[in-house]
C-alpha positions as CSV (number, residue, x, y, z in Angstrom):
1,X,17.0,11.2,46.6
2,X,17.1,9.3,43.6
3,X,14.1,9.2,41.2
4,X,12.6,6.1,39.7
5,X,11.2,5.8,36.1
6,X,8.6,3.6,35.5
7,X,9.4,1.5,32.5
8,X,6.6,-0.7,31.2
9,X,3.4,0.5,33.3
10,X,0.4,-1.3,33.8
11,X,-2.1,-2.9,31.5
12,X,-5.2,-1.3,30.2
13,X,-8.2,-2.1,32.1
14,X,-10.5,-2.3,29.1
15,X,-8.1,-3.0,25.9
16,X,-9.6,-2.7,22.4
17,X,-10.5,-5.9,21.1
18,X,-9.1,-6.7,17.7
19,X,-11.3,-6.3,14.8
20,X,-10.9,-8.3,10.7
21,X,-12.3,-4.7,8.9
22,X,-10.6,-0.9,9.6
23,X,-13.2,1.2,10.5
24,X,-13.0,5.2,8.8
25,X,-15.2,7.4,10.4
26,X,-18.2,8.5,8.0
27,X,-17.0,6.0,5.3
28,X,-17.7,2.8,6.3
29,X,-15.8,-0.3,7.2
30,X,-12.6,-2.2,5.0
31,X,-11.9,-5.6,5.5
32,X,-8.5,-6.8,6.1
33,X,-6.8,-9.5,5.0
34,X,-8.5,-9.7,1.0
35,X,-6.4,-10.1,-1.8
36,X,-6.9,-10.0,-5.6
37,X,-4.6,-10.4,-8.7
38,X,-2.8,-7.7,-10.6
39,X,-4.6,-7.2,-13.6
40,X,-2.2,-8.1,-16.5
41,X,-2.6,-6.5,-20.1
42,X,-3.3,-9.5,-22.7
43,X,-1.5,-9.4,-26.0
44,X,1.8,-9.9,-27.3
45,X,5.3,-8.4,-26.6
46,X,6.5,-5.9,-28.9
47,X,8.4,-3.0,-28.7
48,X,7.0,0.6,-27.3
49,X,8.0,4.2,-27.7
50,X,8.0,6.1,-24.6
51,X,6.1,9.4,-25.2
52,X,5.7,12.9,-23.3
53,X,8.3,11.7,-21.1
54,X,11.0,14.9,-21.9
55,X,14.1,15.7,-24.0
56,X,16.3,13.6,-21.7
57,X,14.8,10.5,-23.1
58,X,13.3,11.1,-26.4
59,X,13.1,8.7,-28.6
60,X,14.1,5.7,-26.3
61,X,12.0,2.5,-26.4
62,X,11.0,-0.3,-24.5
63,X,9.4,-3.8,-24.6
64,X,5.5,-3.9,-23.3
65,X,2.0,-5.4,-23.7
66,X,-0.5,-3.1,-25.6
């Protein structure tokens, strides 16, 4: 006797409706969907030393806002 394997099932009776906000339990609710701009630094371009980043770079520079 061969055995069958069911493949797709049968739908939900009661599906979750979809919802615009993700819900964390004991935190509160955060909407999906909201955007903002990435906040920019204002000034000029000039060159930068990178610091504390090790021995393996020391002393190199780059060119960034202030």
């Amino acid at each position: 006797m061969k055995g069958r394997v069911k493949t797709h099932g049968s739908t939900p009776k009661n599906p979750p409706k979809a919802v615009p906000y993700a819900d964390i339990k004991d935190q509160g609710r955060i909407p999906y969907g909201k955007t903002a701009d990435a906040p920019m630094a204002s000034g000029k371009l000039h060159k930068v030393k990178v610091r504390g980043a090790g021995a393996a770079i020391k002393g190199t520079s780059y060119m960034g806002y202030s």
